[in-house]
C-alpha positions as CSV (number, residue, x, y, z in Angstrom):
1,X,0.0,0.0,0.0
2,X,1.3,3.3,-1.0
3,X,1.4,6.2,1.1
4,X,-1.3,7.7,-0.4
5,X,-3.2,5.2,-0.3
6,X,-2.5,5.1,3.6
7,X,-3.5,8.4,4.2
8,X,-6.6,8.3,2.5
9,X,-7.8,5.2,4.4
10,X,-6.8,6.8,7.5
11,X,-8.8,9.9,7.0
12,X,-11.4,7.5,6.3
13,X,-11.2,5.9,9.8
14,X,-11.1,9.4,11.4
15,X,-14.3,10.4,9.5
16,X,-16.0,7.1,11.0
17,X,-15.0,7.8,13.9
18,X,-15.9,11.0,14.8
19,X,-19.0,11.7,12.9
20,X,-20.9,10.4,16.3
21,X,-19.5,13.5,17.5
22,X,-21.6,15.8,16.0
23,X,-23.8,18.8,17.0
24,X,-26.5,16.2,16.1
25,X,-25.9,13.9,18.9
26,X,-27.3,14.5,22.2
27,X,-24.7,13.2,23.9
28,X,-22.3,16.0,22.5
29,X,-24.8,18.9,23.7
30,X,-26.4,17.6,27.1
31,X,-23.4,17.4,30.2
32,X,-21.9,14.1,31.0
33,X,-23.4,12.6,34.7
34,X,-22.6,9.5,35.9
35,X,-25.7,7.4,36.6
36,X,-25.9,4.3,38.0
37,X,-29.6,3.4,39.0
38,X,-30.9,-0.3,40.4
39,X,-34.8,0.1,40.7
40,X,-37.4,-2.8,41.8
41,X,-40.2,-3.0,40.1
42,X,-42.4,-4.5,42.5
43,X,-41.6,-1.6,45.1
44,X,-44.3,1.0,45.7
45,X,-42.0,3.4,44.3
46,X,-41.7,1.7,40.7
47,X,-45.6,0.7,40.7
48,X,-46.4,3.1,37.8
49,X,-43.5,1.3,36.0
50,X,-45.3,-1.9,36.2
51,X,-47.7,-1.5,33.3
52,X,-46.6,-1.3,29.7
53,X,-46.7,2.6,28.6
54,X,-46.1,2.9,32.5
55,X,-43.1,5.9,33.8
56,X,-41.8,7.7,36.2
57,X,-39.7,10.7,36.8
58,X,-36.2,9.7,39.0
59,X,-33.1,11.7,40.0
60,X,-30.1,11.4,38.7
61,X,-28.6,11.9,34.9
62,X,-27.9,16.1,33.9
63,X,-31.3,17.1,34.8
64,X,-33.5,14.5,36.2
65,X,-34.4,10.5,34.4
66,X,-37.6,9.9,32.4
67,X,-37.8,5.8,32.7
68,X,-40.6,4.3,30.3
69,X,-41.9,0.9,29.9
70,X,-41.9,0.4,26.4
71,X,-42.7,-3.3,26.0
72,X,-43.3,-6.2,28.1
73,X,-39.0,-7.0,28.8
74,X,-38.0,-3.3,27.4
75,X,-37.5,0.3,29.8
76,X,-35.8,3.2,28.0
77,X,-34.7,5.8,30.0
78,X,-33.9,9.6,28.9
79,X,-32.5,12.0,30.2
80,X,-34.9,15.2,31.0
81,X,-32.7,17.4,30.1
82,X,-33.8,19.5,26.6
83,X,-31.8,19.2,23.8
84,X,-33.1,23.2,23.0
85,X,-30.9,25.6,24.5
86,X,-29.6,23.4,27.0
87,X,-28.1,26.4,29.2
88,X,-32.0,27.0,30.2
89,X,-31.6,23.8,32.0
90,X,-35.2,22.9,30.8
91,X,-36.7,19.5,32.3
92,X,-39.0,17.7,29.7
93,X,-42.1,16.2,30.9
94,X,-44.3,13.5,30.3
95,X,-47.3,15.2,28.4
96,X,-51.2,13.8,29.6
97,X,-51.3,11.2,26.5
98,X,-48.2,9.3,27.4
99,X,-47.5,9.6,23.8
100,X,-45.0,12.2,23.8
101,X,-42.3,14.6,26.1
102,X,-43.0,18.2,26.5
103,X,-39.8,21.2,26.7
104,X,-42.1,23.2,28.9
105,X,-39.6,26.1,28.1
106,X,-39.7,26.1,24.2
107,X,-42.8,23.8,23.3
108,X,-40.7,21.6,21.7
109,X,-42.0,17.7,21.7
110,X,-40.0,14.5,21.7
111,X,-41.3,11.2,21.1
112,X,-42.0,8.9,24.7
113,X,-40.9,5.8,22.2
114,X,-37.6,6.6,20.9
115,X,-36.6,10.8,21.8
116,X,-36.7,11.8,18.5
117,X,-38.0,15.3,17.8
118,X,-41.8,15.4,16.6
119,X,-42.0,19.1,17.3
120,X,-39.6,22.0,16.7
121,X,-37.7,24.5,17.1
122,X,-35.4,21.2,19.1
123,X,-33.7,19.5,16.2
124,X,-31.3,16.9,18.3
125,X,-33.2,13.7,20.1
126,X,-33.3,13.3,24.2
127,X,-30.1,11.5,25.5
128,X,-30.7,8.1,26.1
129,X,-29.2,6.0,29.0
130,X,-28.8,2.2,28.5
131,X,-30.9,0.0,30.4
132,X,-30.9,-3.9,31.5
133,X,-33.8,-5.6,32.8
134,X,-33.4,-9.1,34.5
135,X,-37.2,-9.2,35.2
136,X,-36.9,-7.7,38.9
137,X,-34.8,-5.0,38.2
138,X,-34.5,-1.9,36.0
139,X,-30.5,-1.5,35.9
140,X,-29.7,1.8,34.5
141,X,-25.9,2.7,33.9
142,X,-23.6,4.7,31.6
């Protein structure tokens, strides 16, 4: 392989790699926090987490946790703090059809299913936290 050659694939490589660096990402424009969450779901506390469609607001994350039961083994959990203008330090909330999550500060709408924007002027999806769920517990940890 020529050195040409070389390069070119290299700057390849770069381009891969960093493109999931972009203004796009929520996890470029919401702060890093460490969260490490273990929730029961057959304490009082987790009841509304029971049902499918079920959530509940919990501490921890940037601004606050949005944890959703999206199907009968699946919980996704967000992170309530809005993509728009993050220095507002705007909390999304959980509108009255369970449907969809609410920037109370710039009307901006989010989808409950998988955070992606349904409802400018937020272009860039809620940060997501990855979730594990042995049947018990709710494990939440970046």
């Amino acid at each position: 392989m020529n050195i040409n050659t070389f390069r070119i694939a290299l700057a390849l490589v770069f381009i891969s790699v960093f493109s999931g660096c972009s203004k796009n990402n929520p996890n470029s424009v919401i702060p890093n926090a460490y969260v490490d969450v273990t929730l029961n779901i057959y304490e009082p506390s987790s009841f509304n987490l029971e049902p499918i469609g079920g959530w509940i607001y919990h501490p921890g994350g940037s601004n606050g946790l949005i944890i959703y039961h999206a199907n009968v083994d699946d919980y996704i959990c967000y992170d309530r703090h809005s993509t728009y203008n993050v220095e507002d330090w705007c909390q999304v909330e959980v509108d009255s059809s369970n449907f969809k999550l609410i920037d109370p500060c710039s009307q901006s709408e989010f989808s409950i299913f998988d955070g992606s924007v349904i409802k400018a002027p937020a272009s860039i999806p809620l940060k997501r936290y990855p979730v594990i769920f042995d049947g018990t517990y709710i494990v939440i940890r970046n």
